[in-house]
C-alpha positions in Angstrom: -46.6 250.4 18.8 -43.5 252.9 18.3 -42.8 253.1 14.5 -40.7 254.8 12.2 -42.1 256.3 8.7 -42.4 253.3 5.6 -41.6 250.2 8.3 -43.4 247.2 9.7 -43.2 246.0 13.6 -45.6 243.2 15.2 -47.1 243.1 19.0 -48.9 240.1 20.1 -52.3 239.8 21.2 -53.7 236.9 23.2 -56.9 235.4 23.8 -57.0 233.2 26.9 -59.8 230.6 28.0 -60.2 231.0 31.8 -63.7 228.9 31.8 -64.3 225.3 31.3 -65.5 224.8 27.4 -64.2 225.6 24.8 -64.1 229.8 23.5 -65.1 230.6 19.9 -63.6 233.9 18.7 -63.7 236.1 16.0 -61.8 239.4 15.8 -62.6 242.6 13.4 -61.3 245.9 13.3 -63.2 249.6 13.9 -61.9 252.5 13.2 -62.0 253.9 16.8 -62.9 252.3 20.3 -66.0 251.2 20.7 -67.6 249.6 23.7 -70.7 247.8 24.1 -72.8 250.3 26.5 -74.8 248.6 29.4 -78.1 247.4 29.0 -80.9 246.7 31.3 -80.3 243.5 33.4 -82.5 240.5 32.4 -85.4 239.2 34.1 -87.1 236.2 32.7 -91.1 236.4 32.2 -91.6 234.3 34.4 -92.9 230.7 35.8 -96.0 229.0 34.1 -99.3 228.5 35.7 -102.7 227.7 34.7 -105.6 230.3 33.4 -108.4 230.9 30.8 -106.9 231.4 27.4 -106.5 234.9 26.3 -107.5 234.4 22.6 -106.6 233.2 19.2 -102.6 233.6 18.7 -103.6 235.8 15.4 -105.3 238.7 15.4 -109.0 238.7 13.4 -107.6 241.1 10.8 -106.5 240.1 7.5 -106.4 240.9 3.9 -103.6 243.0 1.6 -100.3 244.4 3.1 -100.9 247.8 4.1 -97.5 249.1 5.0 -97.6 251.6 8.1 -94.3 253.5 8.8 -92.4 256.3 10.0 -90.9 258.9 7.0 -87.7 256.8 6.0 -84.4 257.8 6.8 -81.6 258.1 4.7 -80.9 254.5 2.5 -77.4 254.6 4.0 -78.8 254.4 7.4 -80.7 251.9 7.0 -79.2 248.1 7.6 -82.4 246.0 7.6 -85.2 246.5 6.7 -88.3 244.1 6.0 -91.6 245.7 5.4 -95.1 244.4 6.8 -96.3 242.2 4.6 -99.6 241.0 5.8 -102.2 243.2 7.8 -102.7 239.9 10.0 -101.0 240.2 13.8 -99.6 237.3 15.1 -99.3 236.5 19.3 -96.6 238.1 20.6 -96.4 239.0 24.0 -95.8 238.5 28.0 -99.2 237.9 29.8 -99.7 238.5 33.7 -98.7 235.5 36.2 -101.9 233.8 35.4 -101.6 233.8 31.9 -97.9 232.8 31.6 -98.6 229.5 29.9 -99.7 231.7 26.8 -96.5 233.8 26.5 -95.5 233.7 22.7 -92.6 235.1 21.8 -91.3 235.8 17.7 -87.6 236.0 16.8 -86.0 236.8 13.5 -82.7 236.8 12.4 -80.5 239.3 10.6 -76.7 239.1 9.2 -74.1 241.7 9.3 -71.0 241.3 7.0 -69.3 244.6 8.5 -69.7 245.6 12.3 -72.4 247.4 12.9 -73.1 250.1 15.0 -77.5 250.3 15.8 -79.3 253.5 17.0 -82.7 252.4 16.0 -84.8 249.5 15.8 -88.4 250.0 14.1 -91.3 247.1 14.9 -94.7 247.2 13.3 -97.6 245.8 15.4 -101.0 245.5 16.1 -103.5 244.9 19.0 -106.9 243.4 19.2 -109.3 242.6 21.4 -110.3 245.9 24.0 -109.2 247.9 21.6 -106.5 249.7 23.5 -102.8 250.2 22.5 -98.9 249.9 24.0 -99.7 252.7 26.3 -101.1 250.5 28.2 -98.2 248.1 28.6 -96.1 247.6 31.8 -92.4 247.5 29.7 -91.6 247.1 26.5 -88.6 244.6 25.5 -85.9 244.2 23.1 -83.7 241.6 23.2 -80.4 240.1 21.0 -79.2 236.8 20.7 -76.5 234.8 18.6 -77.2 232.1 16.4 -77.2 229.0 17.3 -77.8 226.3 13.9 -80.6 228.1 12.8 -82.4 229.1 16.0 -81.9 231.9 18.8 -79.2 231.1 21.3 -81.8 231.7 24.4 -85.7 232.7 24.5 -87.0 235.2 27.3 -88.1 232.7 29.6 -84.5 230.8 29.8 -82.1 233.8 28.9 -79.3 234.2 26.8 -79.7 237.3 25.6 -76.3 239.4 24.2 -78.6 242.2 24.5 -81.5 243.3 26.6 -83.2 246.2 27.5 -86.6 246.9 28.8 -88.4 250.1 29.0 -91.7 251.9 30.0 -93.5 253.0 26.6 -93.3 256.3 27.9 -89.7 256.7 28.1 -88.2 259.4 26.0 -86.3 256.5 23.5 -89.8 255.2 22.6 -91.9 256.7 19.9 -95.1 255.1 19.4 -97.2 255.3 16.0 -100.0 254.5 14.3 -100.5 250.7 13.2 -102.8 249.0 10.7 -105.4 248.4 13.2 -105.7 252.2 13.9 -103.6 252.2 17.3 -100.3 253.2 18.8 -98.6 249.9 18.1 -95.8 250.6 16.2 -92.8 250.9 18.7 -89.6 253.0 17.7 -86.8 252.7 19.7 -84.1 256.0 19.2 -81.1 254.2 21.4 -78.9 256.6 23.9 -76.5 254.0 24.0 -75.9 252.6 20.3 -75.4 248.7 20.3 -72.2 247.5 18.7 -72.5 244.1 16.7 -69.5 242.6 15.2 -69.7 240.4 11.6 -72.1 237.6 12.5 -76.2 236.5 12.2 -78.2 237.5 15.2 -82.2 237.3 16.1 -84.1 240.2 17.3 -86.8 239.5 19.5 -89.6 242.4 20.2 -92.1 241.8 22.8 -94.6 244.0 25.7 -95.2 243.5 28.6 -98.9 244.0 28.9 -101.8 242.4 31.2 -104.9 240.4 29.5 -107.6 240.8 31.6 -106.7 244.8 31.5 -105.5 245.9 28.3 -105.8 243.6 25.6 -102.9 241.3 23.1 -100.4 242.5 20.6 -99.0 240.6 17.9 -96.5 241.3 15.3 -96.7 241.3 11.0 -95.3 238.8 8.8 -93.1 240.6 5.9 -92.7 239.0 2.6 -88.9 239.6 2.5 -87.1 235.9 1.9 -83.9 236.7 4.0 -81.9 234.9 5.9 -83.9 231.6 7.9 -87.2 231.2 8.9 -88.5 233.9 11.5 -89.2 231.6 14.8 -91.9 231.4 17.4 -92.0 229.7 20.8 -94.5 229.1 23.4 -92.4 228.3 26.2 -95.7 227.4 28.8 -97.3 225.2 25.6 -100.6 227.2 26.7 -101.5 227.7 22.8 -100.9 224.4 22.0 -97.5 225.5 20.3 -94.1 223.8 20.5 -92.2 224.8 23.8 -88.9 225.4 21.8 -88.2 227.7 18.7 -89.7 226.5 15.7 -90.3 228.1 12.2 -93.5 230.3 11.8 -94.2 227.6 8.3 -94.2 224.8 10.3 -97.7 222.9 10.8 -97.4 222.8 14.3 -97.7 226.9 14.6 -99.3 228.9 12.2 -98.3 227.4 8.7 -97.3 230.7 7.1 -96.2 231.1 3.7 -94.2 234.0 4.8 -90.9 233.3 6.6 -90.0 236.5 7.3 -91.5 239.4 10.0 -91.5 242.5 9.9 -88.9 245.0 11.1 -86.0 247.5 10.5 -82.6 248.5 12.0 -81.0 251.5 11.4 -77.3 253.4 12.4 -74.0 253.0 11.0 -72.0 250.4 8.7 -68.5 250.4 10.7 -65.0 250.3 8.9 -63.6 247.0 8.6 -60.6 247.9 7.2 -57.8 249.8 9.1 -55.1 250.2 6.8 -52.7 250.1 8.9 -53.4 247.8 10.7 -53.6 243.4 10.2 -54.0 240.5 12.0 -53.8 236.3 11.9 -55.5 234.9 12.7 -58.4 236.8 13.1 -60.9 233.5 14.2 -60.6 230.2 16.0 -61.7 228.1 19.1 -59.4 228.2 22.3 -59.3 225.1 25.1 -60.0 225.5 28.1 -57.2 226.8 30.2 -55.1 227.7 26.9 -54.2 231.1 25.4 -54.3 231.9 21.4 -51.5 234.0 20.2 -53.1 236.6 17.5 -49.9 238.2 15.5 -50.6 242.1 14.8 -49.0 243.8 12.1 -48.6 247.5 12.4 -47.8 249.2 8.9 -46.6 252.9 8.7 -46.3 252.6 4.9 -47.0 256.2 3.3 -48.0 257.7 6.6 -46.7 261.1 7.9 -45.3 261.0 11.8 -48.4 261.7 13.9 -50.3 259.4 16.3 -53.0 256.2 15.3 -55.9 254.8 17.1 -58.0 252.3 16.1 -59.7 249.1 17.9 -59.7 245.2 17.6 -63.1 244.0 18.5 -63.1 240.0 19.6 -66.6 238.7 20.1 -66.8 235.5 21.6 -69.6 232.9 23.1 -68.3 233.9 26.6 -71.6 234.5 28.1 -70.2 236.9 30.7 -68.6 239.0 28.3 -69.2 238.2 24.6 -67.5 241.4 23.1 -64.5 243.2 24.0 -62.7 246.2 22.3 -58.8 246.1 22.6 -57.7 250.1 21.9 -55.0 250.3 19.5 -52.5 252.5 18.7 -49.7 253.5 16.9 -47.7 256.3 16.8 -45.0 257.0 14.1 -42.0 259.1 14.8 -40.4 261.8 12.6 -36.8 261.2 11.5 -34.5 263.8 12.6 -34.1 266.6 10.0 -33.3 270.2 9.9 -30.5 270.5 11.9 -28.5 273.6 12.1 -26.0 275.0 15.1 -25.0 278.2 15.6 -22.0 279.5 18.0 -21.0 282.5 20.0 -18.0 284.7 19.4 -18.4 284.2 15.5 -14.9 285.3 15.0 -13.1 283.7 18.1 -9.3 283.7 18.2 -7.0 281.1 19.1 -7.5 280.2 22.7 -10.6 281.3 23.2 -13.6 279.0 23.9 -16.5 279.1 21.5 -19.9 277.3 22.3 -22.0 275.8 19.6 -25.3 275.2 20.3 -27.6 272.8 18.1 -31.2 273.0 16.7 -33.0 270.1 14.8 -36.3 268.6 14.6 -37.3 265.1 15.0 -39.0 263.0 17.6 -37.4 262.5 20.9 -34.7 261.5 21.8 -32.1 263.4 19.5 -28.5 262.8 19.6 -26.3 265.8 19.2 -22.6 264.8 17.8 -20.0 267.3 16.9 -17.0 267.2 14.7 -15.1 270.5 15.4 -12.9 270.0 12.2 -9.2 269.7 14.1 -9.9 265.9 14.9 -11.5 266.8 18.3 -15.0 265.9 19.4 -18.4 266.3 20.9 -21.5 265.0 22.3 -24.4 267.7 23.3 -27.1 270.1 21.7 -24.8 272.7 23.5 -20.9 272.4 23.9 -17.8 274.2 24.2 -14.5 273.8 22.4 -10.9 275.9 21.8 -9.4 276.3 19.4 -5.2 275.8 19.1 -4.5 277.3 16.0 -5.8 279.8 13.9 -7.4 278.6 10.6 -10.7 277.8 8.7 -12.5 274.8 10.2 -15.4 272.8 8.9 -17.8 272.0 12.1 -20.1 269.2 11.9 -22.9 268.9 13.5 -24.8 265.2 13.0 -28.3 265.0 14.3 -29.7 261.1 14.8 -33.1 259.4 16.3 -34.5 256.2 16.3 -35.6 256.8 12.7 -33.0 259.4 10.9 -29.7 261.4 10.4 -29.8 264.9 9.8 -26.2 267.0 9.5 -25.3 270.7 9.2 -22.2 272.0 8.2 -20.1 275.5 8.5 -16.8 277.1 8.3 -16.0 278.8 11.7 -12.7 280.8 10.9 -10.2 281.7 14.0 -8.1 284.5 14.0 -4.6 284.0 15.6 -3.9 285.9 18.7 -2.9 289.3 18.6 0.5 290.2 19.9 1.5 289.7 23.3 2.7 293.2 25.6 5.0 293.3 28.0 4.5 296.5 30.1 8.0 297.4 32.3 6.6 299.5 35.3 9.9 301.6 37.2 9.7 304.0 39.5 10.2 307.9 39.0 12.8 309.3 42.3 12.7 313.4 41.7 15.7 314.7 43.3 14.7 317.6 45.5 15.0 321.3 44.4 15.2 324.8 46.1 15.0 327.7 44.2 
């Protein structure tokens, strides 16, 4: 939007459905664009088959929380953060082909009243069996989804995901530490491409990639926290004996914990939700297929000085193709015109001579240059010419105008009258000839 200084305008924005159910949209503003970066296309773990178990879904240690982490960061960079609460591991992991019935996968689920903006995600771990640690595993996996009642929208054998990415532990985002059982299972992820999350409750799902027979199982920690719902568990292949859809780690029919919560942390930034010059309504609703939502924006230049805004509108949806999208913004507010002032060239003309004016002011484009030459004649121009009839004092007026101001100038050219006119006789001189 084009503005001038201490006014309002409105632009609309619309949402359209092009699929065939119905959108659900919400919209929030950032202080800047921001896009979602790409992320490491999905691949489901894979189909279920039959093979010996791999083990007990806990691991055999136990006893007090003994909380293993990293040297925390600053408080203000950190958004979530539940500590380990039990040393006891629970099953958490992608086996080989032949173990895919035991795949066990743990979600928990976070809220973010403000968008956030995440550059690290910390999970504590531990292995057991051969002793080994997530060296040894083929990828490691992160993975976002939305809410849906209660439970993640999506698990990694069916998809879903808002977010996904999948890395060897030796890439250079992954720091491994020490966990409670003494080996690298701790898994720090230091994102190159931050992911943005508008206002909303998510689930974060943690999880290797890692062969039984070869290296050995991982689980995650319970935390004692109490927030948000129950963390979840599923064992898509039912080769545990667990349900084959999300269900809460309390309930009977997995482990019966007291603790709801596991452990974890996020980290980055708290985006601004509040651009002040900048509103919207509404900023939420459901569109039908085939229909278009009219969002009204208000731009305000209120107490601004001229000079150039950009901000974003971030509209996260349930569109599973793209389920965020920044709209840049921006709005520019003009200067009023001001300062004018003219000059003009002779400064003492005389009657019948022409004089040009030429005008300066300041403002933003495009400035109007009117002229008022003070003997009821008058001009358009930053530069024009004029004559004068008669000699006298004459106020010239310059007025300067844009699409936000007036600006004027005044002065007192003074013309002389003419000087007299000379009439020059030319007659020729006859010399009469002469001999002395």
């Amino acid at each position: 939007a084009e503005i001038c200084p201490d006014s309002t305008a409105e632009a609309t924005l619309s949402i359209c459905n092009n699929g065939n159910a119905p959108l659900d949209w919400s919209l929030s503003e950032v202080t800047s664009t921001v896009i979602l970066g790409p992320s490491t296309p999905f691949v489901p773990a894979g189909k279920p088959t039959t093979g010996p178990v791999p083990n007990l879904p806990v691991s055999p240690l136990g006893g007090s929380a003994n909380r293993v982490l990293p040297a925390n960061p600053a408080p203000e960079d950190v958004l979530v953060d539940q500590p380990v609460g039990s040393n006891t591991a629970y099953a958490n992991q992608d086996f080989e082909t032949i173990y895919d019935a035991y795949d066990i996968f743990i979600a928990d689920d976070f809220t973010n009243a403000d968008p956030w903006i995440i550059t690290t995600i910390f999970v504590p771990g531990n292995t057991w069996n051969y002793g080994g640690d997530l060296t040894c595993a083929n990828t490691l996996n992160w993975q976002i989804y939305a809410d849906a009642g209660g439970v993640p929208a999506g698990d990694p054998w069916s998809g879903g995901a808002l977010w996904n990415l999948s890395l060897p532990p030796t890439d250079p985002q992954v720091v491994l530490s020490t966990g409670v059982g003494g080996y690298l299972s701790n898994v720090t992820l230091n994102l190159n491409t931050p992911i943005v999350l508008t206002p909303g409750t998510y689930w974060l799902v943690f999880y290797p990639q890692m062969d039984f027979d070869t290296c050995f199982q991982y689980g995650r920690h319970a935390s004692n926290t109490t927030n948000g719902y129950d963390a979840q568990v599923i064992n898509p292949g039912g080769g545990f004996g667990f349900p084959t859809t999300w269900t809460s780690v309390r309930d009977p029919s997995t482990w019966g914990l007291t603790l709801q919560d596991f452990a974890f942390r996020l980290e980055g930034t708290v985006y601004a939700v509040d651009v002040p010059w900048l509103s919207e309504n509404p900023t939420s609703g459901t569109v039908a297929p085939g229909a278009c939502t009219a969002v009204t924006v208000l731009f305000d230049s209120t107490g601004l000085a001229p000079g150039t805004y950009t901000a974003g509108l971030l509209i996260s949806s349930n569109d599973p193709d793209e389920p965020e999208v920044t709209v840049p913004v921006t709005m520019t507010v003009d200067a009023p015109a001001s300062d004018a002032d003219f000059s003009w060239s002779p400064v003492s003309p005389v009657v019948g001579e022409e004089v040009l004016f030429q005008g300066t002011a300041s403002g933003s484009e495009p400035l109007s240059y009117e002229w008022a030459f003070g003997d009821g004649n008058f001009g358009s121009g930053q530069s024009v010419t004029h004559t004068y009839a008669e000699p006298g004092s004459y106020d010239v007026v310059l007025t300067v105008t844009n699409a936000c101001g007036i600006s004027t100038a005044t002065h007192t050219v003074v013309v002389q009258p003419a000087g007299p006119t000379y009439f020059y006789i030319y007659l020729p001189i006859v010399f009469k000839g002469y001999n002395p």
